[in-house]
C-alpha positions as CSV (number, residue, x, y, z in Angstrom):
1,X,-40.1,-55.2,42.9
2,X,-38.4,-52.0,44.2
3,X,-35.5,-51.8,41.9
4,X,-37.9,-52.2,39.0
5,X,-40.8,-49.3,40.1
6,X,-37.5,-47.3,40.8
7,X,-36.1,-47.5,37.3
8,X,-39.4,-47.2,36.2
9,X,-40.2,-44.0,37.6
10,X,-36.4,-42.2,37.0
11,X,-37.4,-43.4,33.0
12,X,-41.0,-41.8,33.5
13,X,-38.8,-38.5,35.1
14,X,-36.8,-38.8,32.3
15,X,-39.9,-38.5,29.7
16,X,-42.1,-36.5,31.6
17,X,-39.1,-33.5,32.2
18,X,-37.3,-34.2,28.4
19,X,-36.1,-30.8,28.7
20,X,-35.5,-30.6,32.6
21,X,-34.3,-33.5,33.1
22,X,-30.7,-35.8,32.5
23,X,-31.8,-36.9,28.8
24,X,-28.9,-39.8,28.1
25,X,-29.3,-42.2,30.7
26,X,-29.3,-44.8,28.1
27,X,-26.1,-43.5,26.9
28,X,-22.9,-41.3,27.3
29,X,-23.0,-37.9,25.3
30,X,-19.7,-36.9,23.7
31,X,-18.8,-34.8,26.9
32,X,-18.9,-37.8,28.9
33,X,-17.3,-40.0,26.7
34,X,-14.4,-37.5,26.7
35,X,-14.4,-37.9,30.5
36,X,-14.0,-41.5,30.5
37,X,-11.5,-41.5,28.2
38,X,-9.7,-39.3,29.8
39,X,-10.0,-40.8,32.9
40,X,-8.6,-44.1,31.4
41,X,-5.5,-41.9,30.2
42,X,-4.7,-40.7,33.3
43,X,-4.9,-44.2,34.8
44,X,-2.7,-45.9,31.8
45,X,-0.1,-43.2,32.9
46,X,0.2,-44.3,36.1
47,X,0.5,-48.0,35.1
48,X,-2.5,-48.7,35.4
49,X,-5.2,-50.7,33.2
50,X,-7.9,-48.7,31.5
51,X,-11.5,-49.8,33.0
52,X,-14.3,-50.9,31.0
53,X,-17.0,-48.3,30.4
54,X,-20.5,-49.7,32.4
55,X,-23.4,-49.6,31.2
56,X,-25.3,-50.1,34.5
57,X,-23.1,-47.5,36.4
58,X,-22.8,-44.7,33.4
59,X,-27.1,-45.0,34.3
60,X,-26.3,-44.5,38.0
61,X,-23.9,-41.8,37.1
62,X,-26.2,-40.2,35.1
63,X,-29.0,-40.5,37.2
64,X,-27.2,-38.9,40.3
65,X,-25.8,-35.6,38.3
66,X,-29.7,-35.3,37.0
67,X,-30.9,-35.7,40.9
68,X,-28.2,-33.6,42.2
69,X,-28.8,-30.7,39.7
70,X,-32.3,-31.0,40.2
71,X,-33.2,-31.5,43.9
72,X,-29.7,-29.9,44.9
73,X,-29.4,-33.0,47.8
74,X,-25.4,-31.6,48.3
75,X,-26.9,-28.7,50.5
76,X,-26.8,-28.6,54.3
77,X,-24.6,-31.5,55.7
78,X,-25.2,-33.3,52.8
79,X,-22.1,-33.6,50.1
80,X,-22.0,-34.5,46.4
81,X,-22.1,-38.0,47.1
82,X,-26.0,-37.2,48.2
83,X,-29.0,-38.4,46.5
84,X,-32.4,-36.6,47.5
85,X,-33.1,-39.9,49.7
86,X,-30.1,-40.2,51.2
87,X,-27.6,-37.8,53.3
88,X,-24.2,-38.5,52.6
89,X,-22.0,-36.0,55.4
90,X,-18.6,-36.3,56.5
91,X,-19.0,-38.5,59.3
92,X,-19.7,-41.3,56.6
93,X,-22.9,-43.1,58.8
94,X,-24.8,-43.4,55.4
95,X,-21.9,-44.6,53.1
96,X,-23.6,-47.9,52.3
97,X,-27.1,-46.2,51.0
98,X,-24.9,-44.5,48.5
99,X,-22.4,-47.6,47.6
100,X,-25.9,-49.6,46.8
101,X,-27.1,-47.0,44.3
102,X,-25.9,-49.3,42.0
103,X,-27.9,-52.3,43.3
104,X,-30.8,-49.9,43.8
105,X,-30.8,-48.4,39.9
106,X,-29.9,-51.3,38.0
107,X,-28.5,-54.8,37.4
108,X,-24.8,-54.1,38.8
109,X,-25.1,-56.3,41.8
110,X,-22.2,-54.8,43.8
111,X,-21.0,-51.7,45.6
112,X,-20.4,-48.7,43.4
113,X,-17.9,-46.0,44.6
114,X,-18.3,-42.2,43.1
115,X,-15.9,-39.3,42.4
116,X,-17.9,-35.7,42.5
117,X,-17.4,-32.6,41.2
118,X,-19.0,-28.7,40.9
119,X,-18.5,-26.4,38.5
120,X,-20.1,-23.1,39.6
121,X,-20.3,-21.6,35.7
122,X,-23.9,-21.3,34.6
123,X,-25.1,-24.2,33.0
124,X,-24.2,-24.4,29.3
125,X,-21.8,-21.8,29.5
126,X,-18.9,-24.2,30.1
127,X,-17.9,-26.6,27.6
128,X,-14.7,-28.5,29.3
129,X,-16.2,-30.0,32.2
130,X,-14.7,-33.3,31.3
131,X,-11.3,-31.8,31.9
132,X,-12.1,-29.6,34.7
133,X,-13.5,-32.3,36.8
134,X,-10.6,-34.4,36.3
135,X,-7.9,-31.7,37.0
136,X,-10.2,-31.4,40.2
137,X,-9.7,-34.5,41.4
138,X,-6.5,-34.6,40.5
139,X,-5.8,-32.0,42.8
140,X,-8.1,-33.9,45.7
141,X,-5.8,-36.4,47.8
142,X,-9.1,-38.8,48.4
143,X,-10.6,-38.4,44.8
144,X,-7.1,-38.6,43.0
145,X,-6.6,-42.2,45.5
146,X,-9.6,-44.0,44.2
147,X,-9.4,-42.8,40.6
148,X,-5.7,-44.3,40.6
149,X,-6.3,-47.1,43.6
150,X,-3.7,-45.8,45.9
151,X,-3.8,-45.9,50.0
152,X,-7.1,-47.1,50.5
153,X,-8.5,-48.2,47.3
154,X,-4.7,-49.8,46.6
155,X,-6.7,-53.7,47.3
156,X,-9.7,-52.5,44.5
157,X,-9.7,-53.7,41.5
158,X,-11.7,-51.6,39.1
159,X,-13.4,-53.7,36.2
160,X,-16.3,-51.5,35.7
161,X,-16.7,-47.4,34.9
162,X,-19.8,-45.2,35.0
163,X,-19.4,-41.4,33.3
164,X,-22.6,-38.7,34.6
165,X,-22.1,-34.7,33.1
166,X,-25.1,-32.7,33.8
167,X,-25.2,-29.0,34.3
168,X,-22.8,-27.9,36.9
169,X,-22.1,-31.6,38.1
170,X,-19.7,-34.4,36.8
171,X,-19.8,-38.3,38.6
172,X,-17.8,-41.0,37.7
173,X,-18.7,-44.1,39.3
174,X,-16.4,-47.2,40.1
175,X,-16.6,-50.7,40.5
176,X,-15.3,-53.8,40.7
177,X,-17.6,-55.9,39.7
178,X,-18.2,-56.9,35.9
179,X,-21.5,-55.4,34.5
180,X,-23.9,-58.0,33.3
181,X,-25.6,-55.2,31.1
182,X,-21.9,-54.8,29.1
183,X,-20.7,-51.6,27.4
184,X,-22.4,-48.4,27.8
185,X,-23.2,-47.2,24.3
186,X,-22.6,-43.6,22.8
187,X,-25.5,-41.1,22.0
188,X,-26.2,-40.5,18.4
């Protein structure tokens, strides 16, 4: 009952602030597309597979850029992984409210694990945010680990990839569960 009065209200947020608000939920826009694929590329040169692009965790992706853009929940003690009802700080003592996101948001019935980034340009002025945010956490020990499962995230098995660009924030979400809801589709 609470999963489904959630995605219900984030859809009525979605209608209600059209122009405010993180419009593609349903799908990935071009931008976001691009950072997926890029993301793939990067893993294929490291030996690694590509990972299938989620339906269910592109949604969580994009509706945690559209929260974070909006209700700015990375201020204080609170990081990018943040949602406005949850505190994610360095200590890690919230970890799983934000690894259940996915749960929470859709029907991806597992853990999700994200990769943030800022881009302090005003919003709209920057165009290559795909590429930016991956040369970001390219150059971030932890980020660059999951994206390419090394050190800790060397036992993970990524089947499942959500893409989020919204104003001066970029997400990509991991998991390795299958989605149920399949492929995320492209905006037209």
């Amino acid at each position: 009952m609470y999963k489904t009065l959630l995605i219900a209200f984030l859809l009525l947020m979605n209608v209600a602030h059209s122009q405010d608000s993180y419009d593609n939920q349903a799908c990935v826009t071009d931008e976001e597309y691009r950072l997926y694929r890029l993301v793939n590329h990067y893993r294929i040169e490291k030996g690694l597979p590509a990972i299938h692009l989620s339906a269910s965790l592109s949604y969580v992706a994009g509706a945690h850029v559209w929260d974070l853009q909006t209700n700015h929940a990375d201020q204080g003690k609170c990081n990018m992984h943040s949602w406005s009802d949850c505190c994610y700080s360095e200590d890690h003592e919230n970890a799983q409210c934000v690894w259940l996101k996915p749960e929470e948001l859709s029907v991806y019935d597992d853990y999700g694990y994200e990769v943030a980034y800022f881009n302090s340009r005003t919003v709209g002025e920057y165009k290559g945010m795909a590429e930016a945010a991956l040369e970001g956490w390219k150059g971030s020990p932890g980020h660059d680990q999951m994206i390419i499962n090394k050190y800790a995230w060397k036992r993970m098995k990524w089947n499942a990839m959500g893409v989020g660009i919204y104003g001066n924030y970029a997400v990509v979400w991991f998991g390795e569960m299958h989605d149920p809801a399949g492929k995320a589709e492209r905006c037209h």
